[in-house]
N, C-alpha and C positions, 0 to 999 in steps of 0.2 A: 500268626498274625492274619494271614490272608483268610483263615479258617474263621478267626473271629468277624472280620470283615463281610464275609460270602452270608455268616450266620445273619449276620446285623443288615445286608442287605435283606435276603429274604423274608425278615418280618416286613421290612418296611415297604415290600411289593405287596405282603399280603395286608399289613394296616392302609397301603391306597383301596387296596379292591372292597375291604370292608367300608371304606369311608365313601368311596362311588357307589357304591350298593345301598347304606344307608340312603344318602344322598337323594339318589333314584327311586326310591321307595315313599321317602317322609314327602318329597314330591308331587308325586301322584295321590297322596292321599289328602291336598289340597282343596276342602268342598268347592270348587269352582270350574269352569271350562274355559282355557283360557283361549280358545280360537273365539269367541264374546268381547276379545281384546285386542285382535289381529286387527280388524281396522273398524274404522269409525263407521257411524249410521244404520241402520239395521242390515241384517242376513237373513235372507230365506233358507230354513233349514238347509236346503239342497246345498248353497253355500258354505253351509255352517259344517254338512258331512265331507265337501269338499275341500275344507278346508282341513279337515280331522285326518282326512286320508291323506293331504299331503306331509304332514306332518308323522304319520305315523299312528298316529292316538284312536286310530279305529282298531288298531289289534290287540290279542290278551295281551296282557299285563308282561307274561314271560317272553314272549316274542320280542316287546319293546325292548325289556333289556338285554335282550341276546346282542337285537340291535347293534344297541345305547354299547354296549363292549367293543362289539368288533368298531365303530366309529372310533371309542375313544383308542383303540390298539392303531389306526391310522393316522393319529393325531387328528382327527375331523370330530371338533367337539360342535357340528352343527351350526343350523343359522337362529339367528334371535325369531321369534315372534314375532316381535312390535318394531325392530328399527330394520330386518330384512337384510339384515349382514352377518357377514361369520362371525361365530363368535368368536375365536384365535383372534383372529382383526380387531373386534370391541375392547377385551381385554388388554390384549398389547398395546394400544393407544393408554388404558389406564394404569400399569401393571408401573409404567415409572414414578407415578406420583406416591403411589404407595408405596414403592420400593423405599423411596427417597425418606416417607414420613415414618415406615419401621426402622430403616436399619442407620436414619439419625438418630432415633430415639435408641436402637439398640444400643450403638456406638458411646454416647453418651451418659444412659446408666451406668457401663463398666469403666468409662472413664472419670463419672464422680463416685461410682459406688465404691470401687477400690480403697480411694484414699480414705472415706467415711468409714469404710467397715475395718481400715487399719489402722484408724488413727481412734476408734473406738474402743479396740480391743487393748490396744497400746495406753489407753486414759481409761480403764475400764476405774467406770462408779463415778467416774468425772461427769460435767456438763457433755462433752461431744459425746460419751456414751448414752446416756439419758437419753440425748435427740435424737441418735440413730435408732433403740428404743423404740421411740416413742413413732418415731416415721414409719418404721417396719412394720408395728400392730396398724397404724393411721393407713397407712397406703393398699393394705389387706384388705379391711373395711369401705374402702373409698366406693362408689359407684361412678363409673368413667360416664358416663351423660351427663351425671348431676354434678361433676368437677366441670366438663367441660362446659354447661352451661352457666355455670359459677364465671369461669375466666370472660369467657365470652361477653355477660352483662358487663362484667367489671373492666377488663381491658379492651376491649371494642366498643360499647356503648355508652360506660360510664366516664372513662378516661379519653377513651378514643385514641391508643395509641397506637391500636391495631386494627387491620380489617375481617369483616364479621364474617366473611363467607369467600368463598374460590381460592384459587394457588399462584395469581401472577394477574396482575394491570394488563390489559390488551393496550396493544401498540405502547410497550415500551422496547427500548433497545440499549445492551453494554450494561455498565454500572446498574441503571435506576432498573434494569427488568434484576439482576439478584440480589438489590434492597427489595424491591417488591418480592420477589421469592419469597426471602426471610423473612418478611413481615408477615406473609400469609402464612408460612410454617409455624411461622414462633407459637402460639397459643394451643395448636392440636400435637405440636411437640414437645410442651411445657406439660397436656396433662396424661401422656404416655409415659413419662420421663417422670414424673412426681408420683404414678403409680407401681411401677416396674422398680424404682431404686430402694425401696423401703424391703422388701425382701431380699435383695440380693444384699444390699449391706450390711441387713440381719446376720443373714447367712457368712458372709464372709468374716465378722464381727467374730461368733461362736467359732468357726475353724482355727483363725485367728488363735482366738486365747487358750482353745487345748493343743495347739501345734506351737506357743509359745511356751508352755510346760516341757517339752522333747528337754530328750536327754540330749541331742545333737544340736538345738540352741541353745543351752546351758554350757556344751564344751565351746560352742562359739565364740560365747560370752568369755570364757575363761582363758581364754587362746586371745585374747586381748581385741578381738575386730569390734569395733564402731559400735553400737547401740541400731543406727539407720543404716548399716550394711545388715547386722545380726536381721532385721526386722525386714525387710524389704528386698533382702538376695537371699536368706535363708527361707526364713518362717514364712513370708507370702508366697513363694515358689510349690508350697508343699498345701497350704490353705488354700490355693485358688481355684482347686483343680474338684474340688464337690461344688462350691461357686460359681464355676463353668458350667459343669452338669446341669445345676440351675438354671440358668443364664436359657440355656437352648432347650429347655423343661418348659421356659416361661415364653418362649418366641413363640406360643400356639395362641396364648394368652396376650402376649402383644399386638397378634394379626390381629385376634377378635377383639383387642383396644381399638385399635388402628380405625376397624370398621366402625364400630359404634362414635369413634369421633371424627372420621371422616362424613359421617350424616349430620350431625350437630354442627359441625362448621360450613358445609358444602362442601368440603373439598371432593377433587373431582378421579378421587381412585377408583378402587377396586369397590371398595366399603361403599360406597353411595352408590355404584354403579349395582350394587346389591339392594341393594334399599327400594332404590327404583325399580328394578326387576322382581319384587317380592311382590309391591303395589299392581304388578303389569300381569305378573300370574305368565311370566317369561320362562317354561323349563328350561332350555337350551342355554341361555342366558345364564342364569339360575346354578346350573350344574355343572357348565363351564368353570364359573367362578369359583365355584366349590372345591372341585375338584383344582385349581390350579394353587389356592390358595393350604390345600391338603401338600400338594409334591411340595412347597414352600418349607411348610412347617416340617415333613418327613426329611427333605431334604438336611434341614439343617439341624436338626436333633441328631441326622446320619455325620454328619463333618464335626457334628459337638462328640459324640461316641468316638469318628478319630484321634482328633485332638487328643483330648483323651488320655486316649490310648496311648501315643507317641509321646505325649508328658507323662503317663507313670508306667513304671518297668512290670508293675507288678500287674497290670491290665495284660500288657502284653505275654506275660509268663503262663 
């Protein structure tokens, strides 16, 4: 086990350093100079090279990222460009709204996806099969802007049941500030959540009805237990566990939701705080984010590989 562990860690050190490497690279190859954005009004070049030197960006290209390494091995991922603060600081100020808006959504799909993709497999050819079906191809296809500007005209503008932009009413307090919360969640978690459960339902659907052919829920069945024990302590014990695998396959895919609809609503995460740093030509900023929202994702594809592992014997053997 520890052997499987130590293996599973060491790719995932080496998938961060290609992904800070990427990162550092597609970067620099940005046609722009972004000290043209360090502060307003014009520069005399002399400013504009002093400005290059204190940043770093007068040297070759390899020096920088020898740099840009040994920073990020200190945890010193730099100071911003444009707002003149560390970046540790920037992000951790944003790092909870987005926690907040992936891992409700995560939480969420597996708590309605479950029952859809068992109660599918269980009605297969019926109507709830069809729709999970049809949601799983549907949610594939979806484009997360073009959903999220969908909700947005219609539940914000046309209804007005929700609001159109930020994550909390300033100067509320108790109750009314986590109704205001939830109001501002509700619409950028509706369309994270309508895109994310159509596959995993899928998925669970298909495991579902060949792990309900076993020969060990047939002797289930025959041994007299229940129909909703047989199905629900047996056969999803044994289904859920490629389902999971999913599950933390697609959290790379829900960051990069998260972001694209954290711009579309304003909200004020991680994902916007990128958005604006692309416009600004911010590296430090930029590769900050990048890189944090990378350990996210490696992280938890690493705790989805344990799990895992400690649900089936045969990972572990």
């Amino acid at each position: 086990m520890f052997a499987y562990l130590a293996k599973k860690l060491g790719r995932a050190v080496l998938t961060l350093w290609i992904a800070v490497s990427i990162t550092f690279l597609l970067l620099r190859l940005l046609p722009s100079d972004p000290t043209l954005l360090v502060v307003e009004g014009d520069m005399t070049p002399e400013m504009q090279e002093g400005l290059r030197e204190q940043y770093g960006l007068d040297k070759p290209l390899g020096v920088q990222y020898l740099l840009y390494l040994g920073q990020l091995l200190t945890g010193n991922l730099g100071t911003s460009f444009r707002q003149l603060m560390p970046v540790g600081d920037i992000l951790l100020d944003r790092l909870p709204w987005t926690l907040l808006l992936a891992g409700s959504a995560f939480v969420l799909t597996i708590l309605i996806g479950i029952p859809l993709g068992v109660y599918a497999a269980v009605g297969r050819g019926r109507f709830i099969d069809k729709a999970v079906q049809f949601l799983g191809v549907t949610s594939n296809a979806v484009f997360i802007p073009g959903l999220a500007m969908l909700l947005l005209v219609i539940g914000g503008s046309v209804l007005g049941w929700f609001p159109i932009g930020g994550a909390i009413d300033p100067d509320t307090r108790g109750l009314a500030a986590y109704l205001s919360l939830f109001q501002h969640l509700a619409l950028p978690l509706f369309t994270l959540v309508l895109v994310q459960i159509g596959p995993y339902a899928l998925t669970l659907r298909t495991n579902m009805i060949e792990v309900l052919g076993e020969d060990y829920v047939k002797s289930a069945r025959s041994r007299g237990f229940s129909e909703r024990r047989t199905v629900w302590r047996h056969a999803l014990r044994n289904a859920i566990l490629p389902a999971l695998t999913l599950m933390g396959l697609q959290l790379g895919a829900l960051i990069g939701g998260a972001v694209l609809t954290e711009t579309v609503f304003a909200y004020p995460g991680v994902g916007r705080l990128i958005f604006d740093a692309v416009q600004q030509l911010d590296y430090p900023l930029l590769q900050g984010a990048f890189v944090m929202l990378a350990v996210t994702v490696i992280l938890a594809n690493l705790l989805t590989d344990t799990v895992s592992m400690l649900l089936n014997p045969r990972i572990r053997s």
